[in-house]
N, C-alpha and C positions, 0 to 999 in steps of 0.2 A: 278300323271300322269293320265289322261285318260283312261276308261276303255279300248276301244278299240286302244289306242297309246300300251298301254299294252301288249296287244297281239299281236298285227305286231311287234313289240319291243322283246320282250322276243325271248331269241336264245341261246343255247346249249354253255354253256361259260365253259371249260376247265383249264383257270389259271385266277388266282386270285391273288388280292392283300390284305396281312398280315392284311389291317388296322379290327378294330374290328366292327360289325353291332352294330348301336345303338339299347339301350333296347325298345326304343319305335317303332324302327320300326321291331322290332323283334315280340313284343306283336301282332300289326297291323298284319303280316304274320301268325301269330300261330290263329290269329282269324277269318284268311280268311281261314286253315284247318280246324278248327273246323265245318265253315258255311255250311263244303261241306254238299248235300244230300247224302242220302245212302237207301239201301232198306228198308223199313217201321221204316226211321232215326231207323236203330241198330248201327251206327256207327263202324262199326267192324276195329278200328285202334287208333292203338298208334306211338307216335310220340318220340324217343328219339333225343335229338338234343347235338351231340358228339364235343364238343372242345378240349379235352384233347389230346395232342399227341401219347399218348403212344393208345390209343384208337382209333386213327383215324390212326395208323400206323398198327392194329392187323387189322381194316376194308382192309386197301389198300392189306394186301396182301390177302384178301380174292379175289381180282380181276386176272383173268388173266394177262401175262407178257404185252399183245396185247390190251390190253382197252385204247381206249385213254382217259379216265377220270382218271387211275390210281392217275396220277401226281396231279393232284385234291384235291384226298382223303388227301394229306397233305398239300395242299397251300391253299384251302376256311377255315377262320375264323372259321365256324363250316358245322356240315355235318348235315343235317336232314335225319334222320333213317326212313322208316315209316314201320309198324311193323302191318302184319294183324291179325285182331285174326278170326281164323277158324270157318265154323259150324252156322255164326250167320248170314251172308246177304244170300238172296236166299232160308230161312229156315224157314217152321210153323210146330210147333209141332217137332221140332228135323229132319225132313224129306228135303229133298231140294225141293223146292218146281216148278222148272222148268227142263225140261230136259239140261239147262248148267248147272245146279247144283249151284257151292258157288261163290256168286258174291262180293265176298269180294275184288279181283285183281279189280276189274271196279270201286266198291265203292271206294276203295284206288286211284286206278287210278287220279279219278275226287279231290279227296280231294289234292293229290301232286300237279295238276295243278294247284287248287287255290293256293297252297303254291306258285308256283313256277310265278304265273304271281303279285301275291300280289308283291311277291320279286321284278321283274320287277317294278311295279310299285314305288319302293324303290330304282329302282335305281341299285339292286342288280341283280345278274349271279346268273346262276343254269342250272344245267346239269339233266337230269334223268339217273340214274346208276343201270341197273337188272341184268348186267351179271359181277355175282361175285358166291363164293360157300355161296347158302345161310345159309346149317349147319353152315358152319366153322364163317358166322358172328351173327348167332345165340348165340354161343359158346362165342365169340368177348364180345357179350353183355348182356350173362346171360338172353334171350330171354326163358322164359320158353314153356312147351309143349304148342300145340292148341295155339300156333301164332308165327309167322316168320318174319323174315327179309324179307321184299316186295323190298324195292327201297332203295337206299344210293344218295341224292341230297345236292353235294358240294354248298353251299351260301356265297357268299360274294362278294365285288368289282373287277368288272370284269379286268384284268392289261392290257388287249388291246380290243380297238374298234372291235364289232363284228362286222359279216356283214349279211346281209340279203341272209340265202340261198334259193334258185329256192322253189316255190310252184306249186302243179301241176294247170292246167289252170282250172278253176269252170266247163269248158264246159265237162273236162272227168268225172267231178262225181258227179257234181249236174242234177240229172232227172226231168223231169216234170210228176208226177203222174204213168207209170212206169219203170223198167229199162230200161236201153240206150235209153229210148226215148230223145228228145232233153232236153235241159238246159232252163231253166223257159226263 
């Protein structure tokens, strides 16, 4: 697919179907994470990628009753975990080096997206999933100290046509040199 078909394409897919992602376009996705940038490339993330049942059922009930992704966490083929390690983006000399401090959540951020439109361009659904407890899927995954459970993003063939939801119009947030002034 198209880089940019990609991205108008790619949409928050919730049910899935059972079939399995092939391993090549599986590699293809795991190597659009890796591409992501990060701050001075520390790459502060790990990727566990959960198919086991019993594993993606101790992740679901890490989710509240109310997530509409819950049903997700056991119908996408596999679930990609991504997992930050603490302390490392945002940091010289052990110190943070900005007043935001650990830019690990950003770093990760940008790398899930690659997962997640690489996916797209596969063909493949994916949701982003951060409101879960992330101790309890720390625990889930034997996630040791100094890194966490960031994101849980269900993958695989999407069981019904998505649809394109509303984008806001360019004119509310694109500026010309500076805020609220008009749109290029």
């Amino acid at each position: 697919m198209e880089f940019y078909a990609a991205i108008r394409t790619r949409q928050s897919v919730r049910s899935y179907k059972p079939d399995p992602i092939p391993q090549d376009a599986l590699q293809r996705i795991l190597e659009a994470f890796q591409s992501a940038p990060s701050w001075a490339n520390c790459q502060p993330w790990e990727l566990i990628l959960v198919s086991d049942p019993a594993l993606k059922a101790g992740l679901q009930a890490c989710l509240p009753e109310n997530n509409p992704a819950r049903r997700a966490m056991l119908e996408a083929p596999v679930l990609a975990v991504a997992v930050g390690i603490e302390g490392k983006s945002g940091f010289y000399k052990g110190q943070a080096s900005t007043a935001r401090g650990d830019w690990m959540l950003f770093d990760l951020g940008i790398a899930a997206e690659h997962l997640c439109l690489a996916a797209a361009a596969e063909g493949l659904g994916t949701v982003h999933c951060a409101l879960f407890d992330f101790a309890k899927a720390n625990g889930v995954l034997g996630v040791p100290a100094g890194r966490s459970v960031v994101e849980i993003i269900p993958m695989g063939y999407p069981a019904k046509e998505t649809r394109r939801v509303p984008r806001k119009d360019l004119k509310e947030f694109a500026f010309k040199d500076r805020h609220g002034a008009g749109y290029l």
